[in-house]
C-alpha positions in Angstrom: 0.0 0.0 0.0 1.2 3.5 -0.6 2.1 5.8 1.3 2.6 9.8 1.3 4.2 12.6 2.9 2.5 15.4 4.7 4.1 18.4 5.3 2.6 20.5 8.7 2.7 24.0 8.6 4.0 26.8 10.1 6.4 23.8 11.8 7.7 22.2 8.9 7.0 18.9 10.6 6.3 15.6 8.1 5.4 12.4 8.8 3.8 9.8 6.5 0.2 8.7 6.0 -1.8 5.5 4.4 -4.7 5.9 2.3 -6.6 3.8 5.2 -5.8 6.0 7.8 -7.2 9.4 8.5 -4.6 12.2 8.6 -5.3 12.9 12.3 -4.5 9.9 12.9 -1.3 9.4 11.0 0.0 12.1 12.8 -0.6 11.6 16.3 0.5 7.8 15.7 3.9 9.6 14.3 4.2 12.0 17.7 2.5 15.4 16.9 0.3 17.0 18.9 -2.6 17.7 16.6 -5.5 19.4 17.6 -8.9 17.4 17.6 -11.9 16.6 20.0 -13.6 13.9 19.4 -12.2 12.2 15.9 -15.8 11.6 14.6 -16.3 14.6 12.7 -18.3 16.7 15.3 -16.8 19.1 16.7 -14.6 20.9 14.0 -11.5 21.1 16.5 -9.1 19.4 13.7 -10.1 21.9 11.2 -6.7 22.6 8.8 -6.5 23.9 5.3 -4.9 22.0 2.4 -1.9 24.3 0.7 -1.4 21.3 -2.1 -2.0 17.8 -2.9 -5.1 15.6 -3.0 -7.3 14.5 -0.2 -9.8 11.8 -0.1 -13.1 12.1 2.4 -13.0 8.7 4.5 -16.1 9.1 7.0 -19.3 11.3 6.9 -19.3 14.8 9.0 -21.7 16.3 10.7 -19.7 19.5 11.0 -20.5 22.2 8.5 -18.0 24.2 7.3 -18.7 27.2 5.3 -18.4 27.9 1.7 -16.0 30.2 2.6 -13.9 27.8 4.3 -14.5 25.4 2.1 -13.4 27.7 -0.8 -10.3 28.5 1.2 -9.7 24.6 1.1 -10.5 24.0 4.7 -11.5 20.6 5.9 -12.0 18.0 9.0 -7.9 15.9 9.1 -10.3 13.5 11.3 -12.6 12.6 8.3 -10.2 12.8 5.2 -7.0 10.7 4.7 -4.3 11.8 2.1 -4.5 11.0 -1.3 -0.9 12.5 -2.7 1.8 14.0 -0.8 0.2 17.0 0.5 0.8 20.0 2.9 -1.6 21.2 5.5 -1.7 24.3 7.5 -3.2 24.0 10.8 -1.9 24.8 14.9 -0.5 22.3 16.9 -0.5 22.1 20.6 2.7 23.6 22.1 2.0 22.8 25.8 -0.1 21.8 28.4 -2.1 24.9 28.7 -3.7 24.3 25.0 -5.0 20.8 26.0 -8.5 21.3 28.0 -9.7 20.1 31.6 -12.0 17.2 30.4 -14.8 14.5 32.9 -15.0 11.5 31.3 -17.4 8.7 31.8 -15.0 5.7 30.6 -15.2 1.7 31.0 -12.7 -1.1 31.7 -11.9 -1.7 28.8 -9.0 -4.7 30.3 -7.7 -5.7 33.2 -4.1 -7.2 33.1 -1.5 -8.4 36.0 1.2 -7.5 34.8 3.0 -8.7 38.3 1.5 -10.4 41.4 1.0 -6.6 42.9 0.9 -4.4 39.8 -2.1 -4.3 37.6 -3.0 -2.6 34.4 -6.2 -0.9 33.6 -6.7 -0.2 30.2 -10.1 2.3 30.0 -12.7 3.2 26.6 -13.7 6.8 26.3 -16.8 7.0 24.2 -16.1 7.1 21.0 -16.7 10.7 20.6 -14.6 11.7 24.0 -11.5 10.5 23.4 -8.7 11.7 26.4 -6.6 14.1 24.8 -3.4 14.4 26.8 0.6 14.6 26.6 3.1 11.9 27.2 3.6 12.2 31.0 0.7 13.6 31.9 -1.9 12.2 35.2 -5.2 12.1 35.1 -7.9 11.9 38.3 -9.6 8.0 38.7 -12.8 7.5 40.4 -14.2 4.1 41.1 -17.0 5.9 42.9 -17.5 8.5 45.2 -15.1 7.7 48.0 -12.2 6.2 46.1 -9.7 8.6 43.9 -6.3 8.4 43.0 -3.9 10.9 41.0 -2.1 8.2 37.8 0.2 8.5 35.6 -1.1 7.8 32.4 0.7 5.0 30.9 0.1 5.1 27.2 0.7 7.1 24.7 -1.3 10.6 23.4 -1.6 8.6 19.8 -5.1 6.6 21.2 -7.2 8.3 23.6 -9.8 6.3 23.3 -7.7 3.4 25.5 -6.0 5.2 27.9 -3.8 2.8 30.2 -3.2 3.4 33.8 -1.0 0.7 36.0 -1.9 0.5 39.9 0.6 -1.2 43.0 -1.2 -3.5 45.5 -0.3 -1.5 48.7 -2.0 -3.1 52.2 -2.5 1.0 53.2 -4.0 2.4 50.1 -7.9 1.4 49.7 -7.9 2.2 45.9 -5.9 -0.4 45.0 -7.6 -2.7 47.2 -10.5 -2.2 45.5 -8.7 -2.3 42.2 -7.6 -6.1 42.9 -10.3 -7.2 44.5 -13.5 -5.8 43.0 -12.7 -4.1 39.9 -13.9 -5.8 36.9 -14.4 -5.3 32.9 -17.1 -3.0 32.1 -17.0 -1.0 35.2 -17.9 2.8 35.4 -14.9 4.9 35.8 -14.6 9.1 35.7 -11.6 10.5 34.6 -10.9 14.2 35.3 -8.1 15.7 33.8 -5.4 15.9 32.3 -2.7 17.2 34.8 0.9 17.8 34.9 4.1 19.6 33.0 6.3 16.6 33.0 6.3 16.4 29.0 8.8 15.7 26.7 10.7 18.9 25.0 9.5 17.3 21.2 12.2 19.4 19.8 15.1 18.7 21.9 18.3 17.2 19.9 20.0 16.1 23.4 20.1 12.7 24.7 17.1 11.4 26.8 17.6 9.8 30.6 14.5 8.2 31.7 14.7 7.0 35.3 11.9 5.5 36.5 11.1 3.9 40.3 8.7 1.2 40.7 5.4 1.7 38.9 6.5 5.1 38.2 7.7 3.6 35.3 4.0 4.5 33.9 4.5 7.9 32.9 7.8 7.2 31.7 6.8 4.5 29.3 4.3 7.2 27.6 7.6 9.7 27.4 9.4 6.3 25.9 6.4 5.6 23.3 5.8 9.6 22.4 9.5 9.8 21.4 9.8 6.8 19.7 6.9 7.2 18.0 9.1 10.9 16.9 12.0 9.1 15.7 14.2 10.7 18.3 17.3 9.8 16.9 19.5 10.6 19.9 20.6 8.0 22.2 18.0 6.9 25.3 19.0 5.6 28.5 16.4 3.8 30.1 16.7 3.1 33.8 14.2 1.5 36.0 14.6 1.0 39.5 13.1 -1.5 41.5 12.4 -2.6 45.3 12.9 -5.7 47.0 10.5 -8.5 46.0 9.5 -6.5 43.0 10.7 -6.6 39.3 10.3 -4.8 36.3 7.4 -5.6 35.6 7.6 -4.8 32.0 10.8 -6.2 31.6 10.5 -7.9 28.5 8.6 -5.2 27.0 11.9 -3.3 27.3 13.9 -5.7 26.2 11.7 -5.8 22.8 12.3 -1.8 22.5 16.1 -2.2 23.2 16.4 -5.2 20.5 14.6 -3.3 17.8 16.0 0.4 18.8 19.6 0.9 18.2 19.5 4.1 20.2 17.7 2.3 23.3 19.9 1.1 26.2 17.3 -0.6 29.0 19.1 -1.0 32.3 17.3 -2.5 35.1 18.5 -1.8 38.8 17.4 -3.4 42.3 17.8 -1.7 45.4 18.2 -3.8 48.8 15.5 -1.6 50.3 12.9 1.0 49.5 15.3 3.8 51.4 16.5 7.2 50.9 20.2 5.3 51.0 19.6 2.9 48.7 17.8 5.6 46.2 21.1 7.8 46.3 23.4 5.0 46.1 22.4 3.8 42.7 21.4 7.1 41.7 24.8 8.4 42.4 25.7 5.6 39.8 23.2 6.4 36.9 24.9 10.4 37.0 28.3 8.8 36.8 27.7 6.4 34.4 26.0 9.4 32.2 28.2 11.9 33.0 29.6 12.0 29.2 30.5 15.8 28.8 27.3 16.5 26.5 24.1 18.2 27.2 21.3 15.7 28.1 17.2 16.0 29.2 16.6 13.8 32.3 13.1 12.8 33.3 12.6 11.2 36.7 9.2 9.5 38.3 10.1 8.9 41.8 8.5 9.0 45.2 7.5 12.2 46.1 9.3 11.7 49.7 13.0 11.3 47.5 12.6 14.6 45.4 14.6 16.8 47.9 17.1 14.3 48.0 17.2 14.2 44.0 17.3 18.0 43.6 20.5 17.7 45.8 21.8 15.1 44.1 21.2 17.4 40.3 23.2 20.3 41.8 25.8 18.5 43.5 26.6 16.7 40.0 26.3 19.9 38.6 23.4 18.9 36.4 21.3 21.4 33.9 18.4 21.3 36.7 16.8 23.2 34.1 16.9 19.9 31.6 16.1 17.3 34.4 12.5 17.3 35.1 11.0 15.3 38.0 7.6 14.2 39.0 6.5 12.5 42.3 3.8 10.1 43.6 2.5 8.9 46.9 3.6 6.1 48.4 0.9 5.0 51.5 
């Protein structure tokens, strides 16, 4: 099957679409942060104008555009796919501040164990509420009206529609209690969000340090999958750093990355105990090892009682603090 190459302006971005797909779609699947509601043809959000090249409709609209617009050669990149190599003028998001506060009635969709104390959720927006986020963002979960927890969301912006969330069995924290032993498929859940600046600089040309502790490694598998999905051609270090009686969970989902990625280096690291020692021991080791002269962007999910600690640890390296970019959770 063919493909062709669309051009995004004013950023000069490309990436390549199938006649099967639907512009939108192509591009978020290649990393860009388009701008779109609810990919049915509804709401108009995705609206871009064609400079050159052909188009082809792919689904009915019920969004009207006017024959000005349509004179202008504006159309829906949700409901047309491309039919030639093309160029398309249209905004795309630049931050967080473009991407609005959404309530979502969702489902479970799945329910996976992906360890004996670590469980994936995957959830279904309706079809015409799909989550729009950025890699490394957190959503607000309820299971009802007493039990709501702050996740990481742990796929990538390119499918709203299944957003993935991953939850740790903890004998203190009632959510995950609930999560293990009464969730099931089908279940109501309302997401509220999203939240958070801990995104990936899409531009950046320095090498990427994702460190990620425990099920923190969420959020940083949606950084992973947004810049692969970019073609980030600069070298990634993956750490992932784990507590006693715990494993990466998602161990051999890294190793698939690293095997097909030339540019991907997966190192996983256990500690002998869930301390503040232990934490700066090994992270003492990750600086040295990366200490290679060269400018770098570090992003690091850790428990929110070991981010004093880290900020210490950035300065005393004499790290860009600027470039390393932390984000916390709760550990009850």
């Amino acid at each position: 099957m063919p493909t062709f190459k669309v051009t995004l302006l004013p950023s000069g971005h490309r990436y390549f679409a199938s006649p099967k797909q639907s512009l939108l779609q192509a591009g978020l699947e290649s990393g860009f942060n388009l701008p779109y509601g609810c990919e049915g043809g509804n709401c108009g959000e995705c609206l871009a104008r064609l400079e050159y090249g052909e188009i082809q409709s792919l689904r009915h609209s019920d969004f009207v555009l006017s024959e000005s617009q349509k004179n202008k050669g504006y159309f829906l990149t949700c409901c047309h796919t491309a039919f030639s190599d093309c160029q398309l003028e249209l905004h795309e998001i630049h931050g967080v501040n473009e991407i609005p506060q959404q309530n979502i009635e969702a489902r479970v969709y799945k329910l996976e164990n992906l360890a004996h104390d670590v469980m994936s959720i995957s959830l279904k927006t309706p079809r015409t509420q799909p989550l729009r986020f950025l890699a490394g963002q957190h959503i607000t979960v309820a299971l009802n009206k007493d039990l709501r927890s702050k996740r990481s969301i742990a796929s990538c912006p390119c499918d709203g529609l299944k957003p993935e969330i991953h939850v740790k069995l903890r004998k203190q924290d009632a959510f995950s209690q609930y999560v293990f032993k009464h969730l099931k498929r089908n279940d109501r859940i309302l997401i509220q969000g999203p939240m958070g600046e801990f995104i990936l600089d899409d531009d950046s040309q320095r090498r990427l340090i994702f460190i990620a502790y425990d099920t923190g490694f969420a959020g940083i598998k949606s950084l992973l999958e947004h810049a692969i999905a970019l073609e980030k051609e600069q070298s990634i270090s993956l750490y992932w750093i784990v507590t006693p009686h715990s494993t990466p969970y998602l161990e051999n989902y890294c190793r698939s990355i690293e095997d097909a990625l030339d540019n991907v280096t997966f190192y996983p690291l256990s500690i002998k105990e869930a301390s503040e020692k232990c934490f700066e021991s090994v992270l003492k080791k990750i600086f040295k090892q990366e200490d290679q002269g060269d400018e770098v962007d570090g992003y690091i999910i850790l428990p929110e009682s070991f981010r004093s600690l880290t900020l210490a640890l950035i300065n005393r390296y004499g790290l860009d603090g600027q470039r390393w970019r932390l984000d916390g959770y709760q550990i009850l």
